[in-house]
VMD Tcl script that builds the backbone (N, CA, C; Angstrom):
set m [mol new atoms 228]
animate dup $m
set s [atomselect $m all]
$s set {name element resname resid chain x y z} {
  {N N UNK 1 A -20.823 -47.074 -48.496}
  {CA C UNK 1 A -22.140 -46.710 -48.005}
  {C C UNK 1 A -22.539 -45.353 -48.578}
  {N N UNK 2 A -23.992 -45.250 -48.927}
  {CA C UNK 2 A -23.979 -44.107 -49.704}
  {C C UNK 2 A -24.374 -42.727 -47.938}
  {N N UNK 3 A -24.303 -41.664 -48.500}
  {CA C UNK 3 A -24.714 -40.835 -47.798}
  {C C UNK 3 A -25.600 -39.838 -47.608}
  {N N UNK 4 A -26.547 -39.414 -46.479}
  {CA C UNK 4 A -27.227 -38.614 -47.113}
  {C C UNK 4 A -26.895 -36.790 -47.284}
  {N N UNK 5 A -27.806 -36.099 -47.245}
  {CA C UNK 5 A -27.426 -34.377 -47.254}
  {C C UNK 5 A -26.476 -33.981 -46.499}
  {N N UNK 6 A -26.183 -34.535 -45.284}
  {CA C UNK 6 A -25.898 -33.713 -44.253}
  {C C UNK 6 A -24.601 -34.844 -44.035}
  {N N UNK 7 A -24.919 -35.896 -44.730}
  {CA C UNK 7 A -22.959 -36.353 -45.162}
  {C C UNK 7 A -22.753 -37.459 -44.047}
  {N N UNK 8 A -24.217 -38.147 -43.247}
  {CA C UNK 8 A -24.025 -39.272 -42.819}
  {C C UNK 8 A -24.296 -40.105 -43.424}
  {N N UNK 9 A -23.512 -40.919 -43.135}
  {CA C UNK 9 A -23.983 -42.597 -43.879}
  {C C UNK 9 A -24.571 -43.745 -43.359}
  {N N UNK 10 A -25.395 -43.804 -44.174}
  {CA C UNK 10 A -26.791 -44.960 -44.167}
  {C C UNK 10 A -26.627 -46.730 -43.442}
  {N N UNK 11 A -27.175 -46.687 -42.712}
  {CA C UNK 11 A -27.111 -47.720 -41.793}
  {C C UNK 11 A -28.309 -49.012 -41.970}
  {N N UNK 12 A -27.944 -50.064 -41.708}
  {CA C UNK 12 A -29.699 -51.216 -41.205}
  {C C UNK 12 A -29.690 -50.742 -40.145}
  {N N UNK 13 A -30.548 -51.394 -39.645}
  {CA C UNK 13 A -31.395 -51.084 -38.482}
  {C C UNK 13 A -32.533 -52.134 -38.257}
  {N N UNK 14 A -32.255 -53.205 -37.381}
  {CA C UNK 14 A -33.048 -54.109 -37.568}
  {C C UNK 14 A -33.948 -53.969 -36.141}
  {N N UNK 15 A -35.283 -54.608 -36.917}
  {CA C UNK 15 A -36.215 -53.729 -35.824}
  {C C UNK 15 A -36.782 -54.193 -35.207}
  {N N UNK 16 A -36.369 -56.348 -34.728}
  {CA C UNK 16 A -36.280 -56.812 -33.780}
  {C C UNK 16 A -34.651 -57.189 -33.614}
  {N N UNK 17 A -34.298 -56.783 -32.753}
  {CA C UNK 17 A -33.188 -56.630 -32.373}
  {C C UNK 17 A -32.291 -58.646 -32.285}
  {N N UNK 18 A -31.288 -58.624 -32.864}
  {CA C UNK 18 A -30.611 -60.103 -32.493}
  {C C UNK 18 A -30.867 -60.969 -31.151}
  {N N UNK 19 A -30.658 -60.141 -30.012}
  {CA C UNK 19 A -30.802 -60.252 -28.873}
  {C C UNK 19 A -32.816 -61.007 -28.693}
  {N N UNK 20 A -33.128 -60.662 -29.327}
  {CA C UNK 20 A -34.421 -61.262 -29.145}
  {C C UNK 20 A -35.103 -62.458 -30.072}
  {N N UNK 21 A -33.902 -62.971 -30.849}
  {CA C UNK 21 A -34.028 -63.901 -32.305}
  {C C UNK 21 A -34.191 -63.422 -33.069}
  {N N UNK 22 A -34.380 -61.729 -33.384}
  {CA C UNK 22 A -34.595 -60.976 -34.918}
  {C C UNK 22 A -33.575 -61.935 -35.990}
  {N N UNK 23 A -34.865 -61.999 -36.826}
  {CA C UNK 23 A -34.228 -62.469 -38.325}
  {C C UNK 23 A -32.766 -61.381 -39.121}
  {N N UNK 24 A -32.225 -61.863 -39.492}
  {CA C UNK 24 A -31.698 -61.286 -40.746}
  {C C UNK 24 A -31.812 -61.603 -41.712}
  {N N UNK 25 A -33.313 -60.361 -42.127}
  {CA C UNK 25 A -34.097 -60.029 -43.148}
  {C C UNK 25 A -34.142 -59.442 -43.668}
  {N N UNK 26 A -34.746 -59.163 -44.576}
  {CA C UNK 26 A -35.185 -57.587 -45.693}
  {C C UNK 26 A -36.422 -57.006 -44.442}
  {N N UNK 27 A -37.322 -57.923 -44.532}
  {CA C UNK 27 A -38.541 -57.539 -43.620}
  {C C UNK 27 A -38.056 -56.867 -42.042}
  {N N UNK 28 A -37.273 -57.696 -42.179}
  {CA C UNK 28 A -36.643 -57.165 -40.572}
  {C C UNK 28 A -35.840 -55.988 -40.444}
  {N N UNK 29 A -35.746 -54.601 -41.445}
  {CA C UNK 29 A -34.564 -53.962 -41.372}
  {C C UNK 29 A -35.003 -52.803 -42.449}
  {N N UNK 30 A -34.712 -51.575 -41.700}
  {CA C UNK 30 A -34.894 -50.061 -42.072}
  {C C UNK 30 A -33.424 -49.457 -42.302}
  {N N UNK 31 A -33.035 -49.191 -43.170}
  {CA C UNK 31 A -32.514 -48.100 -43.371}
  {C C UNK 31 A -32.648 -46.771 -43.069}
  {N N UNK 32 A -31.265 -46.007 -42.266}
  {CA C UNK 32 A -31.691 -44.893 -41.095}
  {C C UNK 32 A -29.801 -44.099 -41.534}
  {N N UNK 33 A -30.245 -43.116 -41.279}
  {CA C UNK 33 A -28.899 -42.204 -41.012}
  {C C UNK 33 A -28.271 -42.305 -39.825}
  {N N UNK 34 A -26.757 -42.325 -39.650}
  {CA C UNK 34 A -26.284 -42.777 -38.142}
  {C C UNK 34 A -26.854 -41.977 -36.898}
  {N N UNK 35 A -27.380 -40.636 -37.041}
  {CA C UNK 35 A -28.029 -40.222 -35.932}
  {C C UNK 35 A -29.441 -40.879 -35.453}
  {N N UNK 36 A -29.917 -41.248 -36.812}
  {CA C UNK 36 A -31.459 -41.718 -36.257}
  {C C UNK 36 A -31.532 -43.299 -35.698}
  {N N UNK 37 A -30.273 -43.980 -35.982}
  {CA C UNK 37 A -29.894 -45.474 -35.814}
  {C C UNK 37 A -29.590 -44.952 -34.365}
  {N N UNK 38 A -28.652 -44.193 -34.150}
  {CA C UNK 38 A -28.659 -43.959 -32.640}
  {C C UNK 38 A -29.658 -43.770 -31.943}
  {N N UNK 39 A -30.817 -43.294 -31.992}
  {CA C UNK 39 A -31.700 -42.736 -31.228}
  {C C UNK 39 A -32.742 -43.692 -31.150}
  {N N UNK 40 A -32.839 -44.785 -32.502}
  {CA C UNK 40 A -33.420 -45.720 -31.999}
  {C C UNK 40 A -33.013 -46.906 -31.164}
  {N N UNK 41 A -31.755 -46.920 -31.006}
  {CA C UNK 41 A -30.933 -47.357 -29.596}
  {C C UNK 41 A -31.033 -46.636 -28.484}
  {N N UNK 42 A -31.984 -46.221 -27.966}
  {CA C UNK 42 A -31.827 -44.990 -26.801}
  {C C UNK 42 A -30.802 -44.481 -26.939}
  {N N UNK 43 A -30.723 -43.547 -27.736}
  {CA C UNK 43 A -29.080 -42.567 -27.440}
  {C C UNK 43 A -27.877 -43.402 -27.557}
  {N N UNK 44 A -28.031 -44.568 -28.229}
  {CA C UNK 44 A -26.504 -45.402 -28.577}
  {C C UNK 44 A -26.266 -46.523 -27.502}
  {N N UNK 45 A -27.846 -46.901 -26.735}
  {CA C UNK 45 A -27.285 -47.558 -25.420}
  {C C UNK 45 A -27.810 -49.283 -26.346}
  {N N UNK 46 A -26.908 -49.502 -27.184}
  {CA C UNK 46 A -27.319 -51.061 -28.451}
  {C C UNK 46 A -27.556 -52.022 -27.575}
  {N N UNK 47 A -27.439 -52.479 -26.304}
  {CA C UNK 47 A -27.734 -53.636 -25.306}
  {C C UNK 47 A -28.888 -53.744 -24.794}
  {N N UNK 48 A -29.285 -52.058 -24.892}
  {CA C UNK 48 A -31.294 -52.319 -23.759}
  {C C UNK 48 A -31.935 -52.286 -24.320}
  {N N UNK 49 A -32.780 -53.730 -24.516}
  {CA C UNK 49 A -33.902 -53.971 -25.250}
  {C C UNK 49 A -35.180 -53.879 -24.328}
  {N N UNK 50 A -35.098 -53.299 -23.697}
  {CA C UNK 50 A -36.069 -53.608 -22.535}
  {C C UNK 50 A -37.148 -52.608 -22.890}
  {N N UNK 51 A -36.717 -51.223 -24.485}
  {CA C UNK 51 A -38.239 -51.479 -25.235}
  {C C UNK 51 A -39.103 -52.515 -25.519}
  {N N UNK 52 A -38.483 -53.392 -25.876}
  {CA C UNK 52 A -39.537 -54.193 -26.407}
  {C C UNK 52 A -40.356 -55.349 -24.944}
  {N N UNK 53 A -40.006 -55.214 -23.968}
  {CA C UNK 53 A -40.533 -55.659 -23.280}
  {C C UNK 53 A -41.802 -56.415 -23.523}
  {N N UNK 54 A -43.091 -55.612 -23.984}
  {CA C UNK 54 A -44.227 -55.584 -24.283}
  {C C UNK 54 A -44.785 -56.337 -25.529}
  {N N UNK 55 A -43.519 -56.514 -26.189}
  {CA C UNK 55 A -43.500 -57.532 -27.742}
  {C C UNK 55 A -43.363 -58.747 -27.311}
  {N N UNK 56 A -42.243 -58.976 -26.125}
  {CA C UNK 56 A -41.760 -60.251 -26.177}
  {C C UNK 56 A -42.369 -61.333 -25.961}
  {N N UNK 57 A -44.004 -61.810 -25.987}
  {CA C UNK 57 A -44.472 -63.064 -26.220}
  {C C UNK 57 A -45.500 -63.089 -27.839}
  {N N UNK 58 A -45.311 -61.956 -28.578}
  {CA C UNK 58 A -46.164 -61.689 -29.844}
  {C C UNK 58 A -45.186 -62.803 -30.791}
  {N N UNK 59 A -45.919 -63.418 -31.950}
  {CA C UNK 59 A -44.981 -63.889 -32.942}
  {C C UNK 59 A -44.188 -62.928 -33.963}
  {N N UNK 60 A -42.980 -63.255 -34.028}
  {CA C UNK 60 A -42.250 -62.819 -34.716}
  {C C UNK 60 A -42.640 -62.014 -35.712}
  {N N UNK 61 A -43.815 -62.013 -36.741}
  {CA C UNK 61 A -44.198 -61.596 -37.536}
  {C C UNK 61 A -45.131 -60.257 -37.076}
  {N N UNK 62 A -45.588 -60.414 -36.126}
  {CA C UNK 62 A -46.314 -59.565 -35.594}
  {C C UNK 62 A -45.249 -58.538 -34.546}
  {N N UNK 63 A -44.634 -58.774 -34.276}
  {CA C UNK 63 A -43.366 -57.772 -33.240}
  {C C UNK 63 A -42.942 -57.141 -34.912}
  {N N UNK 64 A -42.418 -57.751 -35.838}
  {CA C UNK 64 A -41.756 -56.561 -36.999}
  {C C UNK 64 A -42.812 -55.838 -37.594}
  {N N UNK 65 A -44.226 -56.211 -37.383}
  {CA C UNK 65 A -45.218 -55.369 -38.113}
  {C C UNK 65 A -45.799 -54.279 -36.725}
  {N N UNK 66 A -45.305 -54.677 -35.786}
  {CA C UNK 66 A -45.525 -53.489 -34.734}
  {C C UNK 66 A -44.531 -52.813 -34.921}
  {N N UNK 67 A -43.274 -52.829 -34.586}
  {CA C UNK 67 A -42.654 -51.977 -34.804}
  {C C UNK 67 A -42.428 -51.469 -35.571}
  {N N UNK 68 A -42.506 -51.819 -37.152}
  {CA C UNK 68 A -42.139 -51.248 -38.381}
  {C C UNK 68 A -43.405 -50.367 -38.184}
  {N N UNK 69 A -44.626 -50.129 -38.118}
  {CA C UNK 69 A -45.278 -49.460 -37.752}
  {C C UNK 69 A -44.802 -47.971 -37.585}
  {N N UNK 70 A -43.686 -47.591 -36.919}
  {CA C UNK 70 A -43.057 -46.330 -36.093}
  {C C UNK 70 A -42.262 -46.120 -37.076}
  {N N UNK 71 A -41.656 -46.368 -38.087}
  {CA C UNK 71 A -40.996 -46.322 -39.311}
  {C C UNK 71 A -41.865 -45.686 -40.616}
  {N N UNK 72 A -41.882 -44.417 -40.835}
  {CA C UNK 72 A -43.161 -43.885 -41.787}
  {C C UNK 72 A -42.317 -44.718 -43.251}
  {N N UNK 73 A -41.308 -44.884 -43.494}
  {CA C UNK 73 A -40.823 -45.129 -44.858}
  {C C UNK 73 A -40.493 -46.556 -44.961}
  {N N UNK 74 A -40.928 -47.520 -43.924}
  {CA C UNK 74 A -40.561 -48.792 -44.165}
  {C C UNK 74 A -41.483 -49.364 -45.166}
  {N N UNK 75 A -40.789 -50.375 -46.085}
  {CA C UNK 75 A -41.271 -50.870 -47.309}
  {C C UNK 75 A -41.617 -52.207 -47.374}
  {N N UNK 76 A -41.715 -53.223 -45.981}
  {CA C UNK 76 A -41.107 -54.571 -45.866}
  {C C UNK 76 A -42.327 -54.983 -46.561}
}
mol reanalyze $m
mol bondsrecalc $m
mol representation Tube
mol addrep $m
């Protein structure tokens, strides 16, 4: 895994979560440094999806273009 400045290494980050049928995609998945992968887990808590609450009847396509949204460098 490569690393960045500060000597963490680069993570996916998929940005509908498995737990909710997220694809494993290109479209579906940001690349993040292990602190910022944490934080988009609430602080490392990987089980509560209960962000997305508010997604969960949108189509699939539309939940990764909302959330990728909050991602300034996503490329999907």
């Amino acid at each position: 895994m490569d690393k960045h400045e500060h000597g963490e290494r680069a993570e996916g980050h998929h940005l509908i979560p498995h737990k909710m049928a997220g694809p494993i995609t290109v479209d579906n998945c940001v690349v993040m440094c292990r602190a910022c992968h944490s934080n988009a887990h609430q602080a490392g808590r990987w089980g509560d999806i209960s962000v997305y609450d508010d997604l969960a009847k949108l189509p699939m396509t539309e939940m990764i273009a909302r959330i990728a949204a909050l991602y300034p460098h996503y490329q999907g």
